[in-house]
Z-matrix of the N, CA and C atoms (Angstrom, degrees):
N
C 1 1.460
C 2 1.528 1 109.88
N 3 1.331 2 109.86 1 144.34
C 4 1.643 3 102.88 2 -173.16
C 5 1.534 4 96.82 3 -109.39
N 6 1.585 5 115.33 4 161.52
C 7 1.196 6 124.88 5 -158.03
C 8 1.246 7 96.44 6 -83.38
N 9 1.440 8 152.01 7 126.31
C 10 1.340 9 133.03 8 126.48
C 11 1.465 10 146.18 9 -18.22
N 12 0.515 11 144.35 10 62.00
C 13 1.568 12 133.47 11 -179.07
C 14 1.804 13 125.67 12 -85.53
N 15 1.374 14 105.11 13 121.84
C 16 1.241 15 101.34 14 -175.11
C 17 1.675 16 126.90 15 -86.58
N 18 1.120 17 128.23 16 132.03
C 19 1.491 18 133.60 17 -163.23
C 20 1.121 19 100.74 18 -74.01
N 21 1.312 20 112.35 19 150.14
C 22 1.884 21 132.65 20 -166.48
C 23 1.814 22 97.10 21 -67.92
N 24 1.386 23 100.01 22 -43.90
C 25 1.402 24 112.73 23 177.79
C 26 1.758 25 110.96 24 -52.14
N 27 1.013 26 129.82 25 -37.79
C 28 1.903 27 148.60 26 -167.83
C 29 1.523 28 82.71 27 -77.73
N 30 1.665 29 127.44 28 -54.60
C 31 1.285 30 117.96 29 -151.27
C 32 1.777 31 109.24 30 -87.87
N 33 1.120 32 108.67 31 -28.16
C 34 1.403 33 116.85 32 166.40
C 35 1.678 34 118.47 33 -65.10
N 36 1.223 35 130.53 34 -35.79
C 37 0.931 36 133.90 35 145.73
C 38 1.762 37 130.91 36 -50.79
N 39 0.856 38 100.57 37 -58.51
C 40 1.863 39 107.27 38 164.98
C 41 1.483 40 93.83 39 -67.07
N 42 1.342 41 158.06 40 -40.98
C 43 1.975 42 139.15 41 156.65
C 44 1.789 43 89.18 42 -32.75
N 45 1.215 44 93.04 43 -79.20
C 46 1.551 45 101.38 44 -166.22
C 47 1.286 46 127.86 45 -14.86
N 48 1.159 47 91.42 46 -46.92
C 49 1.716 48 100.10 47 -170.37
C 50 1.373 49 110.80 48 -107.69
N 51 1.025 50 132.39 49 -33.08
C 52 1.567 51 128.96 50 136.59
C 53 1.522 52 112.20 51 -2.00
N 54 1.852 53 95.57 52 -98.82
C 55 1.297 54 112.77 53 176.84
C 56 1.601 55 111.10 54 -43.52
N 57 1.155 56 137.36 55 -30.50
C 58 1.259 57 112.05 56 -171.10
C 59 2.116 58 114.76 57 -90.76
N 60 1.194 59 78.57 58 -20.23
C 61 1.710 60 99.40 59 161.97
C 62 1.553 61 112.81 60 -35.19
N 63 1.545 62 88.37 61 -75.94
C 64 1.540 63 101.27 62 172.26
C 65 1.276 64 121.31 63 -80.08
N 66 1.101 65 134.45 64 5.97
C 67 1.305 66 112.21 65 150.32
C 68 1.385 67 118.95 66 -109.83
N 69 1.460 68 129.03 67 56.45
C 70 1.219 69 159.52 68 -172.50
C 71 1.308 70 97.10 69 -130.49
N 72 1.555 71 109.60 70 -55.43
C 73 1.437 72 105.70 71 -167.49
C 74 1.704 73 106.82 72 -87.04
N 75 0.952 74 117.29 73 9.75
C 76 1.346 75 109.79 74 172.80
C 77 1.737 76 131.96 75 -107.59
N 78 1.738 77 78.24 76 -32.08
C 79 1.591 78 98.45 77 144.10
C 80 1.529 79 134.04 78 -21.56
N 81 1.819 80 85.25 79 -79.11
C 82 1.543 81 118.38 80 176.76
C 83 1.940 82 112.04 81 -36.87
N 84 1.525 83 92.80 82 -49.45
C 85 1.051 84 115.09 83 -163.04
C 86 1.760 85 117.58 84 -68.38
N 87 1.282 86 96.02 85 -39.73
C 88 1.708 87 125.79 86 170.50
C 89 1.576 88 106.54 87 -65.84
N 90 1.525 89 125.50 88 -50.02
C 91 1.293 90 120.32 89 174.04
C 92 1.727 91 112.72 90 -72.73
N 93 1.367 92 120.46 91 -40.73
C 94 0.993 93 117.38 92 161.24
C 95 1.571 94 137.85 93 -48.74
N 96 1.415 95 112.52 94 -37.69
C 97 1.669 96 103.72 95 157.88
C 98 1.461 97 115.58 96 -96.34
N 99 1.551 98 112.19 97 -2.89
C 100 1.704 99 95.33 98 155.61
C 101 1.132 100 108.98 99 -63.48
N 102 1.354 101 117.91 100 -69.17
C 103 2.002 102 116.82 101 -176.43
C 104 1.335 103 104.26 102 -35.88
N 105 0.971 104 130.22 103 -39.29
C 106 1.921 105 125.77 104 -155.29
C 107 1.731 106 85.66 105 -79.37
N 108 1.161 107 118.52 106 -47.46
C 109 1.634 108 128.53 107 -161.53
C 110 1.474 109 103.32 108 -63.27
N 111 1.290 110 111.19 109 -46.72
C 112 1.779 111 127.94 110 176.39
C 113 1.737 112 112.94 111 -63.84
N 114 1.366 113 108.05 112 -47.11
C 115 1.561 114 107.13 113 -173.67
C 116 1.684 115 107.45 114 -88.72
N 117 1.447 116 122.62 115 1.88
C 118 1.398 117 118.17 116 179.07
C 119 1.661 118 86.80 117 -116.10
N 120 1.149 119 143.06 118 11.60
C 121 1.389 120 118.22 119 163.68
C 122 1.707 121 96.82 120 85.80
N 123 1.080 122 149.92 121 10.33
C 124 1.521 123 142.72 122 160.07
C 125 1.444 124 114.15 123 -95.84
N 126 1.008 125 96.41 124 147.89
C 127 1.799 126 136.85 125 -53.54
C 128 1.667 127 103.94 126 -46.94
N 129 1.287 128 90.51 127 168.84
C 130 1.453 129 120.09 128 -165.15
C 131 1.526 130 111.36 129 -76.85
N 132 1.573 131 110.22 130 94.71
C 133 1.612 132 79.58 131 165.70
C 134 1.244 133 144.99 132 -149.01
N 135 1.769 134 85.91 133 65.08
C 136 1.938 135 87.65 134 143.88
C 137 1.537 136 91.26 135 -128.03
N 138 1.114 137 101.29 136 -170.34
C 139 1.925 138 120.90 137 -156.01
C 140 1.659 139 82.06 138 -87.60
N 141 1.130 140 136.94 139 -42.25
C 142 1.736 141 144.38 140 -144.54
C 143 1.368 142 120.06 141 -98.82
């Protein structure tokens, strides 16, 4: 059986897409408690 070895190039790509994964989901996550923050009135802003 011959060894596999995976290229630096294969593994930088799988970072890649990883990382961009999650920062999709954090996104999501960031617009999602803006909207929640906007439709419940937080924070307040006028004084009245």
């Amino acid at each position: 059986m011959a060894a596999q070895f995976h290229s630096p190039l294969r593994s930088i790509g799988i970072e890649n897409i990883r990382f961009a994964f999650r920062s999709i989901l954090v996104q999501r996550l960031r617009s999602f408690l803006t909207l929640l923050g906007i439709v419940s009135g937080w924070p307040p802003s006028s004084p009245w």
